[in-house]
C-alpha positions in Angstrom: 16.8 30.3 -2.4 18.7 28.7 -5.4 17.5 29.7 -8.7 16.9 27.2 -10.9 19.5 28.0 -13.5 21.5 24.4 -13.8 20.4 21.2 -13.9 22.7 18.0 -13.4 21.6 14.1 -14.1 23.0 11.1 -12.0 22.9 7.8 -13.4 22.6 4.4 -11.5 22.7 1.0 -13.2 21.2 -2.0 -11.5 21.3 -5.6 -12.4 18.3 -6.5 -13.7 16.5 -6.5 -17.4 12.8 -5.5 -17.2 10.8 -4.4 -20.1 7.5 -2.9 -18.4 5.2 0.5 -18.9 6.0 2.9 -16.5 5.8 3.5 -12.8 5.6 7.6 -12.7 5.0 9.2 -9.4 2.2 11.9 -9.7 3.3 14.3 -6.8 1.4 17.8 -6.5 2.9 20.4 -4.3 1.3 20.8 -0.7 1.5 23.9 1.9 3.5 23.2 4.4 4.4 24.6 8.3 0.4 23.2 8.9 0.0 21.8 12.3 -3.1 19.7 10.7 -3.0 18.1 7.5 -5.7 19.3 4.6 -6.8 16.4 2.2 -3.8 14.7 0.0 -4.9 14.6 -3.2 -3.0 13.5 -6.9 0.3 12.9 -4.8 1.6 11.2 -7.7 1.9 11.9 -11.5 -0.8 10.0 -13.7 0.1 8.7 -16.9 -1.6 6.2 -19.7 -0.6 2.8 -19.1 2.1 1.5 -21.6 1.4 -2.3 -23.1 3.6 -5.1 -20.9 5.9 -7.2 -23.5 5.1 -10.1 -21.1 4.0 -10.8 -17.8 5.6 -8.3 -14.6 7.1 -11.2 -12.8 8.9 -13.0 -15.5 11.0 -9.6 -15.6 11.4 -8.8 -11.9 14.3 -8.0 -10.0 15.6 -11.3 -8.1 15.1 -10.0 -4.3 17.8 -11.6 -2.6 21.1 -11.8 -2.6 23.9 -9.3 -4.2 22.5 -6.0 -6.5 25.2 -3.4 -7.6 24.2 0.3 -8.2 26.4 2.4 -10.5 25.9 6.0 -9.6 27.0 8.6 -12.2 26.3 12.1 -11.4 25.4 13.8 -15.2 24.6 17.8 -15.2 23.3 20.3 -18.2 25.6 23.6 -19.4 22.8 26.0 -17.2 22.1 23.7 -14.3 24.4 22.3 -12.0 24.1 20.4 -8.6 23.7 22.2 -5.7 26.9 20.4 -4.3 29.5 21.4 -7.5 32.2 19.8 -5.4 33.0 16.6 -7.0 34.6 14.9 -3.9 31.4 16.0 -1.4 29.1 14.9 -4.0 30.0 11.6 -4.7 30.8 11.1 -0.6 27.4 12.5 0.0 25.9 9.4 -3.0 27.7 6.5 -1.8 26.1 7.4 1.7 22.8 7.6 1.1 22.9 4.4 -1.4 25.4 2.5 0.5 26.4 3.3 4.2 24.3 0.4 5.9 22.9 2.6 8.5 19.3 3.9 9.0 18.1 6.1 6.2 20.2 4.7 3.0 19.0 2.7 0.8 20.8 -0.4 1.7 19.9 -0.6 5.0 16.4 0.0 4.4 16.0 -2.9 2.2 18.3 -5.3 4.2 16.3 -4.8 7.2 12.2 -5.1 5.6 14.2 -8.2 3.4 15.7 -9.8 6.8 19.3 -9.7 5.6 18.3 -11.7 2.8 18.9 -8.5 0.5 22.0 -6.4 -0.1 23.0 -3.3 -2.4 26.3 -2.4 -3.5 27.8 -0.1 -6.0 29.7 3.0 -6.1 29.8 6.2 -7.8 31.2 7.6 -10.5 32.8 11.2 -11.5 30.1 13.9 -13.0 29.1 13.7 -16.7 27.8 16.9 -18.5 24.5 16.6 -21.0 24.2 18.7 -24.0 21.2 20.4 -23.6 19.7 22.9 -21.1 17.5 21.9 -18.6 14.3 23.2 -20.2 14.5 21.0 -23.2 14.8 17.5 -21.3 11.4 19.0 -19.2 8.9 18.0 -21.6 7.2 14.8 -21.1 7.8 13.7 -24.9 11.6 14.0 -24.7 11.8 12.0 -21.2 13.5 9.0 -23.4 15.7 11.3 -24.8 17.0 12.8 -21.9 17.8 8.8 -21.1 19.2 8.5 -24.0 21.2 11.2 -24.3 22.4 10.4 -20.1 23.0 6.7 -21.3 25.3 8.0 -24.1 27.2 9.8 -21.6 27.7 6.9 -18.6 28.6 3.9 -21.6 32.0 6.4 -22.7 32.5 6.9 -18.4 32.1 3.5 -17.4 34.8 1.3 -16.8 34.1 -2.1 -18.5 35.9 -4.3 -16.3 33.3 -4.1 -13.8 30.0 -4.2 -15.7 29.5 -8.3 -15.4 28.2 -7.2 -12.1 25.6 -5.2 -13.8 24.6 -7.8 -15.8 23.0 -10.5 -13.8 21.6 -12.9 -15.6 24.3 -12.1 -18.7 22.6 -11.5 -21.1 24.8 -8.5 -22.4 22.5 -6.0 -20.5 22.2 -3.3 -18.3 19.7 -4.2 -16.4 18.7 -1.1 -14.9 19.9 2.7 -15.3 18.6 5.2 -13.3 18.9 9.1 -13.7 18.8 11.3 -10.8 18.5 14.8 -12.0 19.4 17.7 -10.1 16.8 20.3 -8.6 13.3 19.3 -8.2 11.6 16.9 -9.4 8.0 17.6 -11.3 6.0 15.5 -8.8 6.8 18.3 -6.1 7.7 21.8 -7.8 4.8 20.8 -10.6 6.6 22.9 -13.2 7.2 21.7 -16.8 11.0 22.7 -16.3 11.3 19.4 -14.3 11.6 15.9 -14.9 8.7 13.5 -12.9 10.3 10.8 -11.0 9.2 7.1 -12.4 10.1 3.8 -13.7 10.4 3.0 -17.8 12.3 0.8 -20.2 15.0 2.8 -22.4 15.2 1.3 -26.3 18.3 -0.7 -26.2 20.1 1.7 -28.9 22.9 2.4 -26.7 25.8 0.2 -26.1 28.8 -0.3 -23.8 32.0 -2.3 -25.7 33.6 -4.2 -22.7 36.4 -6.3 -24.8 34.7 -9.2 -26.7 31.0 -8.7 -25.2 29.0 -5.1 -26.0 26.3 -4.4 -23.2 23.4 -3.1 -23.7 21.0 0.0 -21.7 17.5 -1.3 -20.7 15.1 -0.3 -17.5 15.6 3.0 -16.2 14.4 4.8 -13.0 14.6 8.6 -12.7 14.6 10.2 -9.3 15.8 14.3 -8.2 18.7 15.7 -6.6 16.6 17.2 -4.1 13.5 17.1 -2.8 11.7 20.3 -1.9 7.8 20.9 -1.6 6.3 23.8 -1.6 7.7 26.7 1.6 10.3 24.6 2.2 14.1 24.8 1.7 15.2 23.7 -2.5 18.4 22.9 -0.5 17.2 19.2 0.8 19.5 17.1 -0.8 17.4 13.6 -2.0 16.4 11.0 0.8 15.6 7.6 0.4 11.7 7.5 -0.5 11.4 7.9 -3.8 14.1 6.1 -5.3 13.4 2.8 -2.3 9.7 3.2 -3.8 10.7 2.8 -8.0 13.1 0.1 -7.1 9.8 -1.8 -5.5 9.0 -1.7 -9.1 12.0 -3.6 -10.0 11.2 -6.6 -7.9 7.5 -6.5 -9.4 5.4 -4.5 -7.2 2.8 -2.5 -8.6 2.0 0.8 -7.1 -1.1 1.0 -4.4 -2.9 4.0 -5.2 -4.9 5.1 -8.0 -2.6 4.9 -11.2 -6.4 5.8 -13.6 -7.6 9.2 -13.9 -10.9 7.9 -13.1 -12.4 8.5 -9.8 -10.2 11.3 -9.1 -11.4 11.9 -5.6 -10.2 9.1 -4.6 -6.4 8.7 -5.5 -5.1 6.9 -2.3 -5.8 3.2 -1.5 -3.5 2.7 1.5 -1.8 5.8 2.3 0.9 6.5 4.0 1.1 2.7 5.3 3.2 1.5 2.5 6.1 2.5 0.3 4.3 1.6 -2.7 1.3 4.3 -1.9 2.1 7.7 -0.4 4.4 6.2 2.2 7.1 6.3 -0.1 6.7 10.0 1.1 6.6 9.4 5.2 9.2 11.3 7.2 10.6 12.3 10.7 12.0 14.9 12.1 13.9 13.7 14.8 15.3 9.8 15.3 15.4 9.2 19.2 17.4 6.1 18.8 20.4 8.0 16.8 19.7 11.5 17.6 19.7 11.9 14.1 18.0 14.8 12.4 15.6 13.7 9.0 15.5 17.2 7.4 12.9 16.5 4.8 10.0 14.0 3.5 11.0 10.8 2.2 13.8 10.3 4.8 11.8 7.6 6.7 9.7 5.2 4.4 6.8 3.1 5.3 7.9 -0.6 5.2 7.4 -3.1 2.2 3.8 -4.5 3.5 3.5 -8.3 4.8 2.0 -9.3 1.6 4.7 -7.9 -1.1 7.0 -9.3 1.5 5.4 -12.6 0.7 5.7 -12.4 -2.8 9.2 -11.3 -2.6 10.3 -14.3 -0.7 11.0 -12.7 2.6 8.3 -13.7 5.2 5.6 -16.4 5.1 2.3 -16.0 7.1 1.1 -17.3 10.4 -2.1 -19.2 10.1 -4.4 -18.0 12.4 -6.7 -20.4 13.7 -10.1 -20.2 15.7 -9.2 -19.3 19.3 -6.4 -16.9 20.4 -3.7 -15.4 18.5 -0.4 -13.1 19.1 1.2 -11.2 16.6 4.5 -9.0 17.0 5.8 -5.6 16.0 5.8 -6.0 12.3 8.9 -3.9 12.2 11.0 -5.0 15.3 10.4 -8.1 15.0 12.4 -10.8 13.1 11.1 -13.5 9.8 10.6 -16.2 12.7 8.1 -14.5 14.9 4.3 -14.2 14.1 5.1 -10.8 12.1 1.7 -11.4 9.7 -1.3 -13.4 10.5 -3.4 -14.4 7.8 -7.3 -15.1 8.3 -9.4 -17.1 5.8 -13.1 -17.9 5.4 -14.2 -19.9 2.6 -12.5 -18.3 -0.3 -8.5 -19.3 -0.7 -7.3 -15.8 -2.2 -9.8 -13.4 -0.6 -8.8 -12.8 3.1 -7.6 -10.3 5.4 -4.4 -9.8 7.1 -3.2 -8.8 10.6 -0.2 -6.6 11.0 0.9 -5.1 14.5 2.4 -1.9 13.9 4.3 -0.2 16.8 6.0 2.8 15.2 9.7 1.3 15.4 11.9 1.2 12.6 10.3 2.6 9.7 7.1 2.8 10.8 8.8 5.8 12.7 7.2 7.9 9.7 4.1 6.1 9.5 2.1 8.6 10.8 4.7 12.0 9.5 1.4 13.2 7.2 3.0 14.1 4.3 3.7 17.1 2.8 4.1 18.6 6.4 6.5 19.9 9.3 4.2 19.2 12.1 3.8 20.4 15.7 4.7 19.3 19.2 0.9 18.2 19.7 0.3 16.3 15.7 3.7 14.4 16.9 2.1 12.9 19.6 -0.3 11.9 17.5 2.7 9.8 15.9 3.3 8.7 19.5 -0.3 7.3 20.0 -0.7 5.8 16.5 -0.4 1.9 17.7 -2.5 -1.2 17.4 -3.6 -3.7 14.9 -3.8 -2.9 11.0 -6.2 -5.1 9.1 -5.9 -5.9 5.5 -8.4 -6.8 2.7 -6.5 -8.7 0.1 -8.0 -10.8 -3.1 -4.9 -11.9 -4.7 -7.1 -12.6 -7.5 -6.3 -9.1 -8.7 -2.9 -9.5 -8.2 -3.3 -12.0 -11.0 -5.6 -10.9 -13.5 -2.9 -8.1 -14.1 0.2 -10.1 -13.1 -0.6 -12.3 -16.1 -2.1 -9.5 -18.8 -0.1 -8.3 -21.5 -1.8 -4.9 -20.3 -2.4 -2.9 -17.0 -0.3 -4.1 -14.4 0.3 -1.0 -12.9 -4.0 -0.8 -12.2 -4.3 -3.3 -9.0 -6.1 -1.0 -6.9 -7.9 1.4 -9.7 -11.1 0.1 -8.7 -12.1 1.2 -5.1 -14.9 -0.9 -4.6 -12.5 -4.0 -5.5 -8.6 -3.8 -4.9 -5.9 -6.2 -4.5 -5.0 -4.4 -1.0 -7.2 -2.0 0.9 -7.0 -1.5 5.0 -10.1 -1.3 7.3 -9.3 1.6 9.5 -10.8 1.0 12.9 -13.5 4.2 12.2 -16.4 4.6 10.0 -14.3 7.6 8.5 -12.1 5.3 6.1 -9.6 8.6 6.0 -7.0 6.7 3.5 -9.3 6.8 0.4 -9.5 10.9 0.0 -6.7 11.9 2.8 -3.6 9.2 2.1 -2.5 9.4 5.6 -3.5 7.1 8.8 -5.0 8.6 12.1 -4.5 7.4 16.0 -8.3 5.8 14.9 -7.3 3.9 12.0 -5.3 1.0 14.3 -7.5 -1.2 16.3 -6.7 -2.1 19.8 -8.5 -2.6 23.1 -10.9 0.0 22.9 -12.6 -1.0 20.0 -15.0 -3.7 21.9 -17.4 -5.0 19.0 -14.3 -5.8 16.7 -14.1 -6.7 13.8 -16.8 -9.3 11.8 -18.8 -9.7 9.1 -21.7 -7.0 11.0 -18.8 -4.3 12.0 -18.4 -1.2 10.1 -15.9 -1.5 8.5 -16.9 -5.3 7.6 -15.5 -8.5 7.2 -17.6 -9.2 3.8 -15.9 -10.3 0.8 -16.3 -8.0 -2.1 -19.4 -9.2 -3.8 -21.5 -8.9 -0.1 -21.3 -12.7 0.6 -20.3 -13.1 4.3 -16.6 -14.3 5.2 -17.6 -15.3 8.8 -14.2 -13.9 10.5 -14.7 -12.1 13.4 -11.0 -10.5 15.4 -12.0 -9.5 18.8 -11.0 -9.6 22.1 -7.5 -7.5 20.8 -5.2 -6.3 23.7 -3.4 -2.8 24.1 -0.9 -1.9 21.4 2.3 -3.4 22.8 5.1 -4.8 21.0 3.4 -8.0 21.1 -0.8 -7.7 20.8 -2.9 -10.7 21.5 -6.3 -11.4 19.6 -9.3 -13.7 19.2 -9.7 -15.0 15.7 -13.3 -16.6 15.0 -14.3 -18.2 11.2 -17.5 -19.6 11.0 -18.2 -22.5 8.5 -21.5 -21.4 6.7 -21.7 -24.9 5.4 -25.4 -26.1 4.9 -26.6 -22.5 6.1 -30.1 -20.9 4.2 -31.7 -18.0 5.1 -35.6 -16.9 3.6 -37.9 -14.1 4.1 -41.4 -14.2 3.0 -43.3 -12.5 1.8 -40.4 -10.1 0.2 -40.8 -7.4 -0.6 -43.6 -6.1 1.8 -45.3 -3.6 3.3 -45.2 -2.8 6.7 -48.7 -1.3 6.5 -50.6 -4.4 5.9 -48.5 -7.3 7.2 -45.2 -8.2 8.4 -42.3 -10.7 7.0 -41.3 -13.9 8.2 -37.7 -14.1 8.5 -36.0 -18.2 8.9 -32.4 -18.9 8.9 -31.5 -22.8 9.2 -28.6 -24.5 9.8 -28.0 -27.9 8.2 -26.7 -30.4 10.9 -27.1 -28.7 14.1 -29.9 -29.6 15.4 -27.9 -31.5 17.7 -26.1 -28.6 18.9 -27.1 -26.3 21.7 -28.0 -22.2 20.1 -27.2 -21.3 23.6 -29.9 -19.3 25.9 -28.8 -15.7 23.8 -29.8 -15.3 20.1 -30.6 -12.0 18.4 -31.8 -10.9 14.8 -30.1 -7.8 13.5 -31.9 -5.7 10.9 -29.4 -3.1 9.2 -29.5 -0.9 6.5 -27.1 -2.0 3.0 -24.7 0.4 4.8 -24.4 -1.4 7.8 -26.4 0.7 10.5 -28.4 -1.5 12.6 -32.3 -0.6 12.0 -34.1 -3.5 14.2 -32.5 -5.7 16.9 -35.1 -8.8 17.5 -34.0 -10.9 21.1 -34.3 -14.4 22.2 -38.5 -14.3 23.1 -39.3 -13.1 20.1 -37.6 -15.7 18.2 -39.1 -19.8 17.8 -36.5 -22.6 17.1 -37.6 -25.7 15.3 -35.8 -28.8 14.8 -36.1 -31.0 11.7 -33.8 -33.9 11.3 -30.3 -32.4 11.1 -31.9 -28.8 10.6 -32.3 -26.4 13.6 -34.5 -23.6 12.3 -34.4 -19.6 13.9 -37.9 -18.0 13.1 -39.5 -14.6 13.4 -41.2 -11.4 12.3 -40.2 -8.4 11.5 -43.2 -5.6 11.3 -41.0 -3.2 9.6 -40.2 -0.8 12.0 -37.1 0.6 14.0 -35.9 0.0 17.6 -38.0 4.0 17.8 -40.9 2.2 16.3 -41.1 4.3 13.0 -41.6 2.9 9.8 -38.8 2.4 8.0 -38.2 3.7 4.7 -39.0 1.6 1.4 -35.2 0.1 0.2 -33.1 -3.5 0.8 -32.3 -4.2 4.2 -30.3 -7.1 5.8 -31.1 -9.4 8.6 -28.3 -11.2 10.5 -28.8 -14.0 12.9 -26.4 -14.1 16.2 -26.0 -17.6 18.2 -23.9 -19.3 20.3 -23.0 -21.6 17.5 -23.6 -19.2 14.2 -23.0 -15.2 13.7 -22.9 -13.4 10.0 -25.2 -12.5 7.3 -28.5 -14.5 7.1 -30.5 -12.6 3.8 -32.3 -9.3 2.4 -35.6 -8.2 2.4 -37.2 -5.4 0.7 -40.0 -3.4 1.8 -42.5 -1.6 -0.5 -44.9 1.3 -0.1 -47.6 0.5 -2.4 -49.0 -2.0 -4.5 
């Protein structure tokens, strides 16, 4: 192994001007050679937010169209690149930024952008810093170490090009990135090395170009290599973290837990997007290309449906009552059903559908960070197929979109994010673990599906019910059917009296009505569902034990519940909810409480 004796610094200048707090990764090192993953915990650096000078999307990246990269390697006096020949270094650069083949850069966002987006650049000769390595490692001096690199690539560049660099011309830079030799600190955890994120440099250094002198803004630091823990310093940088601070550029926030509150649980979506651990998601051999991916971060997870909305790429397919199709999210092209999106009453709280097959660069989707796997945990890859559904209130999205503060915090609340997934398991695996099992995707075996009684549930984040229910979904297949049910809970009431009470000297009489159907037929099949807050049905009431009343419009479901189980033991004192199930009406109905003493 290499010791850690010289450090170099490449620097790459994009065309954008963002002033924003920064995006740092918060990797920590994981054992590797494990056929089973442990628990993924802190896989990214956590740092205090940073105040926003205005809102995110006013400075974002345009997504489409033509964005040059200037690649200039920089190294220190007692740290140099692993690859000291100036010819093979710059060769090996300019392919993983800009060959357009799977695995760089530009082909990774020209394919999840539809063609719409394309990179460009080249790469310049090595620069050499002024200090050693150690010095640029502390966290305090991370703008210096810019600084100092910026210095360096304005006396390197060659002016006549940098109007590409300047998109919107006004006389900046718009974005400089570093990628320093060695490690970075979100893997080796060592105060010697730089963590990888996403910042704005102080505009003190300038470039003279003939009349117009350009200025350094953004910058994005990434490593030379990218090692973890037992495995070889000598993997030369992939793609992940570097296509996963650029999503920064275009405005996306980052999906896990950016607080250091609620620590347990640092991973909102896992290793299903770039913006979360996915960034991370690797392979280890590409059947397609008979290419070998040596390392993690080789094979990202795709830009999700909904940043792909936001970014201009992809609209949504409606889905309406009745059923629906959707295709491989990552075969497929902008003009197939690639994302359907299901509302109930609420306009910016709904869920998603995505079909993910494993193709393209969902290839890594299920790599487990962090680990080299075995023949049987890659055929767990294999069988990872099916339907993923997402929870999404884009009201998050603009509470911090439109702040002055925090809009790196989206999904810092677990019990209310912008994005979440409902795994297909009770064992929601992506909040503590950050990777996705064969039982996260739902396909035909899961029967019941997916409503507002499932576990997971359909509800929307304050308890109220949505009234979706998916069911009926087909095997995993390039293209996977479903049936897509919202009820309208227009004119619906629900009552329980008295409440609370005890079971040991009367019983509760539960109603639900439903405003203007009495002239509808409930069918010859209706059930009342007791369940605990959690979910777990408690008391299932049928059809005989039930009385329907009509009143004018109203159609009324009555019964009693004597506070027992299906076992016939008394329940324990708490909240319960009780659901009515018809023909015509399924979803919540109510709570009711029950007491054990006066």
């Amino acid at each position: 192994m290499r010791t850690l004796k010289q450090l170099a610094v490449f620097v790459i200048i994009l065309n954008i001007t963002i002033t924003a707090m920064p995006f740092l990764d918060r990797s920590a090192a994981r054992a590797g050679g494990l056929d089973y993953p442990q628990i993924i915990k802190n896989p990214f650096l956590k740092m205090p937010d940073r105040n926003l000078l205005a809102t995110a999307a006013e400075y974002a990246l345009p997504a489409s169209g033509e964005i040059y990269i200037l690649v200039v390697p920089v190294f220190f006096s007692d740290y140099n690149f692993i690859t000291t020949n100036t010819n093979t270094l710059t060769n090996f650069l300019n392919e993983i930024f800009f060959s357009n083949y799977f695995g760089t850069v530009t082909h990774y966002y020209n394919a999840n952008s539809f063609g719409l987006l394309n990179i460009k650049g080249i790469v310049l000769p090595p620069l050499k810093l002024p200090e050693i390595r150690s010095y640029y490692g502390d966290q305090s001096r991370y703008t210096t170490f810019a600084i100092a690199s910026a210095n360096l690539a304005a006396a390197a560049v060659s002016t006549g090009i940098l109007s590409k660099y300047d998109a919107n011309q006004d006389n900046y830079i718009d974005i400089t990135v570093f990628i320093h030799a060695g490690q970075g600190a979100e893997t080796s955890a060592s105060s010697l090395d730089i963590h990888s994120h996403t910042s704005t440099l102080s505009p003190v250094t300038n470039i003279i170009a003939g009349a117009s002198v350009y200025k350094f803004g953004k910058y994005i630091i990434v490593p030379e290599v990218m090692n973890i823990n037992a495995h070889d310093i000598t993997n030369l940088i992939t793609i992940g973290t570097f296509t996963h601070e650029l999503g920064h550029c275009f405005g996306l926030p980052d999906l896990y837990n950016t607080s250091s509150l609620n620590a347990d649980i640092d991973n909102s979506v896992g290793s299903a997007a770039l913006m979360d651990t996915g960034a991370y998601n690797f392979i280890r051999y590409h059947t397609n290309t008979n290419t070998i991916f040596p390392t993690y971060g080789s094979c990202p997870a795709p830009v999700i449906g909904l940043h792909k909305k936001f970014l201009g790429w992809l609209k949504f397919t409606e889905a309406p009552s009745g059923l629906n199709k959707v295709t491989d999210f990552s075969s497929g092209t902008s003009s197939e059903p690639l994302v359907c999106i299901i509302k109930g009453a609420k306009d910016k709280e709904y869920w998603l559908i995505e079909n993910r097959q494993g193709s393209s660069y969902d290839i890594g989707l299920m790599s487990y960070p962090y680990y080299i796997l075995s023949s049987e945990a890659r055929e767990n890859q294999i069988r990872a197929q099916g339907l993923l559904i997402w929870h999404i209130d884009e009201s998050v999205y603009e509470i911090y979109y439109n702040s002055t503060y925090g809009f790196n915090s989206v999904n810092n609340d677990y019990l209310h994010r912008a994005v979440d997934i409902e795994e297909a398991t009770t064992n929601q695996s992506l909040d503590t673990a950050g990777y996705l099992t064969e039982k996260s995707f739902w396909a035909s075996n899961h029967l019941d599906g997916f409503s507002d009684n499932s576990r997971p549930n359909a509800r929307y984040y304050d308890s109220s019910p949505s009234g979706i229910r998916i069911s009926g979904i087909s095997a995993p297949g390039r293209e996977m059917k479903f049936t897509a049910t919202v009820i309208d809970y227009a004119g619906f009431s629900a009552r329980a009296f008295p409440d609370p009470f005890f079971p040991d000297q009367n019983r509760v009489t539960i109603a639900v009505t439903l405003e203007g159907a009495a002239d509808k037929n409930p069918g010859n099949e209706y059930k009342y569902y007791i369940t605990s807050l959690s979910g777990r049905i408690v008391k299932t009431i049928d059809t005989e034990q039930i009385n329907t009343i009509k009143s004018g419009e109203k159609l009324v479901f009555i019964t009693q519940w004597d506070g027992r189980d299906n076992s016939g033991r008394i329940c324990n004192a708490g909240t319960y909810r009780y659901y009515l199930e018809t023909e015509i009406s399924k979803g919540l109905a109510g709570t009711v409480s029950i007491k054990r003493w006066q």
